[in-house]
KEKE-3310 file (N, C-alpha, C; in steps of 0.2 Angstrom, whole numbers, plus 5000, padded with zeros to 4 digits):
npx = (4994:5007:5008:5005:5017:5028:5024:5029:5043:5048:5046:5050:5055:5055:5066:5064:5050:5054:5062:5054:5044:5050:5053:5042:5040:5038:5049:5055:5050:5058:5071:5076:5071:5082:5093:5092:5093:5106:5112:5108:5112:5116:5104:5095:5099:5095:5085:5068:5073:5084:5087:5081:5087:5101:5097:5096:5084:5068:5061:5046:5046:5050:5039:5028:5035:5034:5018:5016:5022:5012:5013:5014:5020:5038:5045:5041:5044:5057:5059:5056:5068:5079:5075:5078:5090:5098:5094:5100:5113:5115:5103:5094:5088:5094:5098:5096:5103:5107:5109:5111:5116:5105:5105:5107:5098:5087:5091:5092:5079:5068:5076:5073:5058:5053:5058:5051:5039:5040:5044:5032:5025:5032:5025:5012:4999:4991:4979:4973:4972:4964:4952:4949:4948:4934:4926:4927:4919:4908:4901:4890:4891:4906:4918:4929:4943:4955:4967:4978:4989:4986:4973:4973:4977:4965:4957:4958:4958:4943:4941:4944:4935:4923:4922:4917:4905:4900:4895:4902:4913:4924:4933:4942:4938:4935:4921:4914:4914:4910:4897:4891:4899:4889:4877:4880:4879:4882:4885:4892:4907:4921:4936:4951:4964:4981:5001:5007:4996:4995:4986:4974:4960:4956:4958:4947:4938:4937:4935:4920:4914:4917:4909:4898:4896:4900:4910:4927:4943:4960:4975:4990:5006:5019:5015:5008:4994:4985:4977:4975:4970:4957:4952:4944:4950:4969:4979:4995:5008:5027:5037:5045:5058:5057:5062:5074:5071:5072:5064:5055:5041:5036:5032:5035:5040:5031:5019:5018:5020:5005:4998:5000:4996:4982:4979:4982:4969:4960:4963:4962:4948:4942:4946:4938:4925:4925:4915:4907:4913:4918:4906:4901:4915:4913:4900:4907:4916:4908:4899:4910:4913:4901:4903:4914:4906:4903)
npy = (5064:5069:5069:5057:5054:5059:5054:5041:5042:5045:5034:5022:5012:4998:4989:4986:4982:4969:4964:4961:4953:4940:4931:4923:4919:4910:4897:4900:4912:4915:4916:4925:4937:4937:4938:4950:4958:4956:4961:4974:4983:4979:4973:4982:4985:4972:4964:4956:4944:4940:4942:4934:4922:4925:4922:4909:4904:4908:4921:4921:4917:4930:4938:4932:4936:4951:4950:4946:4953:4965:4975:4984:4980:4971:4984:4993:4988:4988:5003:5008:5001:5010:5020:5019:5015:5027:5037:5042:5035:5037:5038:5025:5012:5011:5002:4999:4997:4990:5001:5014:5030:5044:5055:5048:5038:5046:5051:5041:5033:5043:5044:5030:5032:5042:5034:5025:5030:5034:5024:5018:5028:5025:5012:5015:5013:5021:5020:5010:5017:5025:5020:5015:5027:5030:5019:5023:5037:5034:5023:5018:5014:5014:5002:4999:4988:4981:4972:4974:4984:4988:4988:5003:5011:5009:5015:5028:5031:5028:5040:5051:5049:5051:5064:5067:5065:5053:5036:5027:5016:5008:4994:4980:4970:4953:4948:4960:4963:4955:4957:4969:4967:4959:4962:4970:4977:4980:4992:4995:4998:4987:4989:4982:4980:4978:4975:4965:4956:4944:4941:4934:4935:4949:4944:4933:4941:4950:4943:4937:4951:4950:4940:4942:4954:4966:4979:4977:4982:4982:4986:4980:4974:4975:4964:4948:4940:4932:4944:4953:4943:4942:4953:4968:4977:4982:4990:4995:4996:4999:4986:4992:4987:4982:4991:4981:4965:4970:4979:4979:4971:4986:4989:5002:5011:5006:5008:5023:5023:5016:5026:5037:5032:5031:5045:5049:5044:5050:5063:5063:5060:5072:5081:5077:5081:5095:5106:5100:5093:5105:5112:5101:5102:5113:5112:5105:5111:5121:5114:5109:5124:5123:5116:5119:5131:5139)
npz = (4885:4887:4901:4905:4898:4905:4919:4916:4913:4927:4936:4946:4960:4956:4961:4974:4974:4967:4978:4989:4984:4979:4985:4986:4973:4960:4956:4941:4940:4949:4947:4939:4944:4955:4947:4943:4952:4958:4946:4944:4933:4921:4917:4913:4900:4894:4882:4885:4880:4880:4895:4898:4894:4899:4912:4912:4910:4902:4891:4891:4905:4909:4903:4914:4926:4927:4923:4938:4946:4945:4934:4919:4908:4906:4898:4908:4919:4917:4915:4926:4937:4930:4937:4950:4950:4947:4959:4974:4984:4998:5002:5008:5019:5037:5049:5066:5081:5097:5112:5104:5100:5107:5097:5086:5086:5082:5069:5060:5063:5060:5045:5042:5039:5032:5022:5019:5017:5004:4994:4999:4989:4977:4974:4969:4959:4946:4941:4949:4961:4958:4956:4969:4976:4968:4972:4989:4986:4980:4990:5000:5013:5023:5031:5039:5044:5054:5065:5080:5079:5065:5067:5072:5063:5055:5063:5062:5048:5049:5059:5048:5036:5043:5044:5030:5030:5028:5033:5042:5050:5061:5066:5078:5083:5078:5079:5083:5069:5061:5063:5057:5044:5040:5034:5021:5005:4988:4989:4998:5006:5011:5018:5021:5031:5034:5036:5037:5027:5031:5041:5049:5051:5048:5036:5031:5037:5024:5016:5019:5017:5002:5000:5002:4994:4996:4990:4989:5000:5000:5011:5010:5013:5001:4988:4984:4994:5007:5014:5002:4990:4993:4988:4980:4975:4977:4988:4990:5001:5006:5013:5020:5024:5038:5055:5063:5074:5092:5088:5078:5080:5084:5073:5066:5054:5044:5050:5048:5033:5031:5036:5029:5015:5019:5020:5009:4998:5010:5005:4992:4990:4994:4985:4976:4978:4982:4984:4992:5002:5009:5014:5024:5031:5037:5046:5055:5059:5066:5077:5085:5090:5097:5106:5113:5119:5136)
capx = (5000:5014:5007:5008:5025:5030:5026:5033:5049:5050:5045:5055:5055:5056:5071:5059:5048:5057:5066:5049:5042:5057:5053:5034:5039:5039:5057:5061:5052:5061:5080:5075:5071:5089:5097:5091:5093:5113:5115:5102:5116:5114:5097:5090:5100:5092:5078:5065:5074:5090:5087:5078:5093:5105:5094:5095:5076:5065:5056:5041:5047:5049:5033:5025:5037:5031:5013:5016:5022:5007:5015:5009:5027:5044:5045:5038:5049:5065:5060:5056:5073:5082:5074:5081:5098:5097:5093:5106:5117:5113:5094:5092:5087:5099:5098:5096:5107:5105:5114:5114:5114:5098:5103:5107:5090:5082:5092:5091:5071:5066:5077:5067:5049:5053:5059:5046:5033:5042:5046:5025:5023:5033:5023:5006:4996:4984:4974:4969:4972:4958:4947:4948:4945:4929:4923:4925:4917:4899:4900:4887:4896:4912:4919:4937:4946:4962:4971:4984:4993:4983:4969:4974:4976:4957:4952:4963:4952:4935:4939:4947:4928:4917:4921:4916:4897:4901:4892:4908:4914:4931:4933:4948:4936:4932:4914:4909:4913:4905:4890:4892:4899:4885:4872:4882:4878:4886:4884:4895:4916:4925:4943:4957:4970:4984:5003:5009:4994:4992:4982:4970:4954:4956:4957:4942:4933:4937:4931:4914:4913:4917:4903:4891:4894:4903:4916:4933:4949:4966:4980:4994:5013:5017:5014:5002:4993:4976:4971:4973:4967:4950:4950:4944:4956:4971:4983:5000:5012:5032:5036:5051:5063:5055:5068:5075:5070:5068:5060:5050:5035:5031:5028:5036:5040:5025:5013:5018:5018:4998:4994:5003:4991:4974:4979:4982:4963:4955:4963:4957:4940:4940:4948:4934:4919:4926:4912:4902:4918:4920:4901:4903:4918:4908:4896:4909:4920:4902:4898:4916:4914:4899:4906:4918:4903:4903)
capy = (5060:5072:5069:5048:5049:5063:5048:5034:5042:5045:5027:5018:5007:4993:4984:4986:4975:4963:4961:4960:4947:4937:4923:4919:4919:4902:4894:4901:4918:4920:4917:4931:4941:4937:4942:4959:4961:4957:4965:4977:4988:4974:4970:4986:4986:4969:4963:4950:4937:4941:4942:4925:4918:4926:4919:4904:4904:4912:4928:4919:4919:4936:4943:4931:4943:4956:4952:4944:4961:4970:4980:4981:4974:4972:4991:4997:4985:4993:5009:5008:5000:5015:5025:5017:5016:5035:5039:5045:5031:5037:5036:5018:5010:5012:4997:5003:4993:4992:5005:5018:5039:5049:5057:5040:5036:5054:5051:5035:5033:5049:5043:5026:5034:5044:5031:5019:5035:5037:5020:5017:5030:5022:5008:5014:5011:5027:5016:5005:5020:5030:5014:5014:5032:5032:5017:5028:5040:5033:5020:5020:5014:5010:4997:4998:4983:4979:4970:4976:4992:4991:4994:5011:5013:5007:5019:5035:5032:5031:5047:5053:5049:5054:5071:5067:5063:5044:5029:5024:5011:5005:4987:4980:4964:4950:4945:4964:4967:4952:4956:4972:4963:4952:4967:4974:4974:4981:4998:4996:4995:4984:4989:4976:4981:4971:4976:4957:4953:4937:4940:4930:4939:4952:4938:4933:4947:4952:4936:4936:4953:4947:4934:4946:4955:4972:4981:4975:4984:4978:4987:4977:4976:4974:4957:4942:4938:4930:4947:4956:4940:4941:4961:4967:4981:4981:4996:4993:5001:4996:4984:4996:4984:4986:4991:4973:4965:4969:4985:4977:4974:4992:4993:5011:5016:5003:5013:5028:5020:5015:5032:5040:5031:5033:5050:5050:5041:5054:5071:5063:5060:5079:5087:5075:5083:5099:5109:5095:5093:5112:5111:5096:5104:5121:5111:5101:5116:5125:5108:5108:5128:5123:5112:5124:5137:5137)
capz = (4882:4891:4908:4906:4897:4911:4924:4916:4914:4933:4939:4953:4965:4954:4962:4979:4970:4967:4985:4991:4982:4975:4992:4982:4967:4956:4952:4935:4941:4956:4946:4937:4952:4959:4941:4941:4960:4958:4942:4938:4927:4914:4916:4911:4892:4890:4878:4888:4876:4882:4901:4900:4891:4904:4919:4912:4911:4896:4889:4892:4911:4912:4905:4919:4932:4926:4927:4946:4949:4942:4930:4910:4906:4906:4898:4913:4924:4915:4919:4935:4939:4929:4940:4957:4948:4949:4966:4977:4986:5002:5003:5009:5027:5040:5054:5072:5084:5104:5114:5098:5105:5105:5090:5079:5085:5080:5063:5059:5063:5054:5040:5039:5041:5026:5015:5019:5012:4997:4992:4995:4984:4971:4971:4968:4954:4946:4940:4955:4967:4956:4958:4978:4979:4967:4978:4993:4985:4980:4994:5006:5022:5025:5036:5040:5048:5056:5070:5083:5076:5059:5071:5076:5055:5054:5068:5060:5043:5051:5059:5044:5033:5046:5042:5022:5030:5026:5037:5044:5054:5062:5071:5079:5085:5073:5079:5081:5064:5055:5064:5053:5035:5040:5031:5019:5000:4984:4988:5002:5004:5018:5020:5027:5035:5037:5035:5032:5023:5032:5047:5050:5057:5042:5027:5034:5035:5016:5011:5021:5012:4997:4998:5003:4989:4994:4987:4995:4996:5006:5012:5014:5011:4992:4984:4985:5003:5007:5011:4997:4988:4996:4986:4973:4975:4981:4987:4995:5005:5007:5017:5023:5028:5045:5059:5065:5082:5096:5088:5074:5084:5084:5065:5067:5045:5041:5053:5045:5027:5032:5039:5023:5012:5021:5018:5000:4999:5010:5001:4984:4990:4996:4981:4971:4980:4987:4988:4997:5008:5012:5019:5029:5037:5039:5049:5060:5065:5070:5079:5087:5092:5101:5112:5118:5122:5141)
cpx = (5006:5012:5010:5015:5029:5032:5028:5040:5052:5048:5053:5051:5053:5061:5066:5054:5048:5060:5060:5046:5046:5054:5046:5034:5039:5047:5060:5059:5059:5069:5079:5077:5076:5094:5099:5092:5102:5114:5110:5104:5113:5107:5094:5091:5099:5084:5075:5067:5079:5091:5083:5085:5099:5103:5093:5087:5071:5061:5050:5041:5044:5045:5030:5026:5033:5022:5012:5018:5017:5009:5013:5014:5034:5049:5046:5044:5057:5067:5059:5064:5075:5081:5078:5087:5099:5098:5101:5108:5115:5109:5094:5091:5094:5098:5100:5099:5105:5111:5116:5112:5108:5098:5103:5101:5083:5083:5090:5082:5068:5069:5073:5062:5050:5054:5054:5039:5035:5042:5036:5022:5024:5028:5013:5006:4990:4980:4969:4967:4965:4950:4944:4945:4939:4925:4921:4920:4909:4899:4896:4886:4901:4914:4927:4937:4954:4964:4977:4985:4990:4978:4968:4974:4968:4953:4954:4958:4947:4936:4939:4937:4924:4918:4917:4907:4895:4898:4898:4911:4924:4934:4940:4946:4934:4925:4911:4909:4910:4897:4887:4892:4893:4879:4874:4880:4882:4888:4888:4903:4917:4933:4946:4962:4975:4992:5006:5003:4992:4988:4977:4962:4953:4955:4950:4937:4931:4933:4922:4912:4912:4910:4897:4888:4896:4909:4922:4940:4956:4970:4984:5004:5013:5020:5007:5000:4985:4973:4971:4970:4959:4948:4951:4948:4962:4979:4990:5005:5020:5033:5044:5056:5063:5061:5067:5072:5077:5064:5052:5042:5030:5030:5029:5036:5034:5017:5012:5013:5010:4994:4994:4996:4984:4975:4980:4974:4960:4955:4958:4949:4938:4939:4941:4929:4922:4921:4906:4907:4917:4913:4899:4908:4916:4905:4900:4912:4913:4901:4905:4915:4910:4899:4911:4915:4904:4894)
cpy = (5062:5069:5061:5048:5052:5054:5041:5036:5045:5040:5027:5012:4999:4985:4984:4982:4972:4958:4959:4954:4941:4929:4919:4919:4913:4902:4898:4909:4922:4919:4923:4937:4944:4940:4947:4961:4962:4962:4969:4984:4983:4973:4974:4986:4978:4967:4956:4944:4934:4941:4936:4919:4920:4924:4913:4903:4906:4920:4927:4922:4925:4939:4941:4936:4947:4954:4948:4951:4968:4975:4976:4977:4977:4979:4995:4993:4989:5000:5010:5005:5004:5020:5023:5018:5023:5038:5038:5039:5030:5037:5028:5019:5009:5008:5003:4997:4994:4996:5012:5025:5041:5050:5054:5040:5040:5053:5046:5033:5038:5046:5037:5025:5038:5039:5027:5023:5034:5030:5018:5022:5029:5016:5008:5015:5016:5022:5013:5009:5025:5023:5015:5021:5033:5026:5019:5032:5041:5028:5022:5020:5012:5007:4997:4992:4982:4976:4974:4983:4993:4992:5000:5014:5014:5014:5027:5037:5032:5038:5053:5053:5050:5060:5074:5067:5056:5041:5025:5020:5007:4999:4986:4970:4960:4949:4954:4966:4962:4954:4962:4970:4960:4956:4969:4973:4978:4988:5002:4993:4994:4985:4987:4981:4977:4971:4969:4955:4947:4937:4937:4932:4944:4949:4937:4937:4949:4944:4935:4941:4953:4943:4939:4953:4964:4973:4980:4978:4983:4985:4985:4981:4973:4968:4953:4941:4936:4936:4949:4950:4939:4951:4960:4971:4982:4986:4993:4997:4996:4995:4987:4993:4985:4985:4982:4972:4968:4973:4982:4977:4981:4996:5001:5013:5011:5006:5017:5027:5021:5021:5035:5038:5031:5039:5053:5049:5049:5059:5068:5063:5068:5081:5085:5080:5091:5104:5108:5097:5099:5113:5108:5098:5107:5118:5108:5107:5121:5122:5111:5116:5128:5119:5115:5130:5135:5139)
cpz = (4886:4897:4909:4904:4904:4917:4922:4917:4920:4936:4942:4955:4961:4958:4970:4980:4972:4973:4988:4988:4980:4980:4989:4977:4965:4952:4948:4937:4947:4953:4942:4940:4953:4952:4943:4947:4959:4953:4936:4931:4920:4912:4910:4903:4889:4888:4885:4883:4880:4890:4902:4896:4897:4909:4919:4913:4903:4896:4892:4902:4913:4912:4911:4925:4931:4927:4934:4949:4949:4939:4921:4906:4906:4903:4904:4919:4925:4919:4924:4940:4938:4934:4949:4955:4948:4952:4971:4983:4994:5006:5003:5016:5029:5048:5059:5077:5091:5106:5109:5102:5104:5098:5085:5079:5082:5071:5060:5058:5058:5045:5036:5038:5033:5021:5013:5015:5005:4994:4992:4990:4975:4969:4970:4959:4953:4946:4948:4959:4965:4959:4965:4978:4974:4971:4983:4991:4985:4986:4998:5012:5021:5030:5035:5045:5049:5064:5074:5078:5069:5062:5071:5070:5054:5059:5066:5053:5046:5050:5054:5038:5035:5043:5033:5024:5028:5034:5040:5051:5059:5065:5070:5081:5079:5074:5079:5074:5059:5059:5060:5047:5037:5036:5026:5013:4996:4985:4995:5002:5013:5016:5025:5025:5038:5033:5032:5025:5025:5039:5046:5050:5049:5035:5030:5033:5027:5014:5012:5018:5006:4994:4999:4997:4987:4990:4992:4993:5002:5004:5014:5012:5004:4991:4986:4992:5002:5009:5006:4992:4986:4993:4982:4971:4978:4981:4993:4997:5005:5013:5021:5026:5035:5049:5064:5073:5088:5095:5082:5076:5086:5080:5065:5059:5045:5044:5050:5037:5027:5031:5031:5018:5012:5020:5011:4998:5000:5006:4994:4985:4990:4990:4975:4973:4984:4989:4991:5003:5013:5018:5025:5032:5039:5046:5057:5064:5067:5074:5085:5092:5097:5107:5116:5122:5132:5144)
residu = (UNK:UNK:UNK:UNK:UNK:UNK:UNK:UNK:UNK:UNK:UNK:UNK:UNK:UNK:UNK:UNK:UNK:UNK:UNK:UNK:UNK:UNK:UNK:UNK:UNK:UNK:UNK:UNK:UNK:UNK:UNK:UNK:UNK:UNK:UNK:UNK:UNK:UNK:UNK:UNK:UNK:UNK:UNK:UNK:UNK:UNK:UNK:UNK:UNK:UNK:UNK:UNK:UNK:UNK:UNK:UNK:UNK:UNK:UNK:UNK:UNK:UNK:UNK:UNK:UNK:UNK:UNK:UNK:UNK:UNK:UNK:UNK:UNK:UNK:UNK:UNK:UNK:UNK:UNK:UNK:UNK:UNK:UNK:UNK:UNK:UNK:UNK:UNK:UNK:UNK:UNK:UNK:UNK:UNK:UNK:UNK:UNK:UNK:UNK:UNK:UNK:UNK:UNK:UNK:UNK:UNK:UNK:UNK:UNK:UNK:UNK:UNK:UNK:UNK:UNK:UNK:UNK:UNK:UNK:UNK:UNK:UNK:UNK:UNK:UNK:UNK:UNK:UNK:UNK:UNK:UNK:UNK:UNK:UNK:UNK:UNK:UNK:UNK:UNK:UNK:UNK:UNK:UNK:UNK:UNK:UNK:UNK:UNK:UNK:UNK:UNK:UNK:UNK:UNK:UNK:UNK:UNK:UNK:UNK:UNK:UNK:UNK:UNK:UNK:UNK:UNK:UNK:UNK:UNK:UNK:UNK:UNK:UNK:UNK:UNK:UNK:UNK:UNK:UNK:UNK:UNK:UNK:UNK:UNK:UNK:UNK:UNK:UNK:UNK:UNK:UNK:UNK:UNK:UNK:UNK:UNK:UNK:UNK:UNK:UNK:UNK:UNK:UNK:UNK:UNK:UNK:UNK:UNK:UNK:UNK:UNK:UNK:UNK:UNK:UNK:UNK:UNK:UNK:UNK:UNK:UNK:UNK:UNK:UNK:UNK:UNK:UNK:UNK:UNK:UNK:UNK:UNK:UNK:UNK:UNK:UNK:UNK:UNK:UNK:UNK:UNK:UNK:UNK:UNK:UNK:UNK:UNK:UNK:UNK:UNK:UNK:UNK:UNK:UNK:UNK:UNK:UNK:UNK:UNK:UNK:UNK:UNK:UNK:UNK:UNK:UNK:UNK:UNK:UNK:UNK:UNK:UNK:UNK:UNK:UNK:UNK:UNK:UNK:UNK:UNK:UNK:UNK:UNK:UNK:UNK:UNK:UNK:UNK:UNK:UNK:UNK:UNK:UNK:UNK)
# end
């Protein structure tokens, strides 16, 4: 009971949320959204009666928010706003312009890579994030998937579960990897990859997954998306306000963010099994020293 109120009464990134999905919400939810987004002082000291009456909307409205946001309710919404209302002024993305010094660029970039960790950190969920890792855990193969730059995400996990002694896989192509999902059955997890969420080749995947009857778990950016729609789990990353064009393209805080989280996954599978882990490393760095014999 200490440990849950402990983490409730450190929540965030509520208003983070919001800005992220505020563009898909439904009419009366999305005036809500924009309320709490202008004047999230006010927000927090009202009742869902009273914040559906100020938004010209209703209470009704706002539990829907709230469960569009996947939170258990407008409690939970509160405090998590309070908790951003807290956070030091300075901590926000910092646009990177053309022509800006080495050192702008050294501060600036670093400043955006951390925030984009932190802010996925606010938005995960024990619950679902214990889910994913006991999948991984009993899983009998995994199958990572991603396109372009989630790709290289997709290829960082395999490596990363090979070492656990896992059946593991990682595709960048659509057809070599349904000819994969095309075997797959309950006792197997397909992981999408896909920082928007709407890629194509990736939804896809999860779905023919799905129908085959694995276990399916998305990482995208945080809200609703065909892929995470096609999971049964679904863990997300912030979408960091990625650095604007002409740099966007190179998914620089959202690569991290991805990375960040395959890293969260692995540790807990480790700390779950550690002294299976510990032997399976044993093995690799013995492995690893015999390749350096001459």
């Amino acid at each position: 009971m200490v440990k849950e109120k402990n983490m409730l009464t450190s929540l965030s990134g509520g208003l983070a949320m919001l800005n992220e999905v505020k563009h898909k919400l439904p009419p009366s939810e999305r005036k809500i959204a924009v309320f709490i987004l202008e004047q999230p002082h006010e927000a927090i000291h009202c009742t869902a009666a009273e914040l559906g009456e100020r938004s010209s909307t209703s209470s009704a409205a706002v539990i829907r928010l709230c469960k569009s946001l996947g939170l258990k309710g407008f409690q939970e919404l509160k405090l998590r706003i309070t908790g951003d209302l807290q956070k030091s002024p300075d901590i926000q993305y910092r646009d990177i312009h053309p022509g800006e010094s080495p050192e702008s660029i050294v501060d600036k970039v670093t400043n955006n890579s951390l925030q984009a960790i932190k802010e996925t950190t606010e938005f995960v969920n024990y619950e679902t994030l214990e889910k994913a890792v006991t999948a991984l855990k009993n899983a009998g193969k995994i199958h990572f998937f991603g396109v372009g730059a989630s790709g290289i995400i997709a290829q960082d996990a395999q490596q990363k579960f090979l070492r656990m002694n896992k059946a593991t896989s990682a595709f960048t192509d659509i057809h070599n990897a349904a000819m994969y999902i095309a075997n797959v059955d309950h006792n197997d997890v397909v992981f999408g990859i896909s920082f928007s969420g709407e890629t194509m080749e990736t939804a896809k995947m999860m779905e023919l997954a799905k129908q085959k009857g694995a276990v399916t778990i998305s990482l995208t950016r945080y809200g609703s998306s065909p892929v995470a729609e096609h999971a049964d789990i679904n863990l997300y990353i912030s979408a960091s306000r990625e650095v604007p064009a002409p740099f966007r393209s190179g998914a620089t805080s959202s690569r991290l963010a991805q990375l960040h989280m395959i890293d969260i996954l692995f540790v807990s599978v480790v700390t779950d099994q550690y002294n299976k882990a510990a032997d399976y490393f044993q093995e690799i760095s013995t492995a690893m020293n015999f390749l350096k014999k001459h």
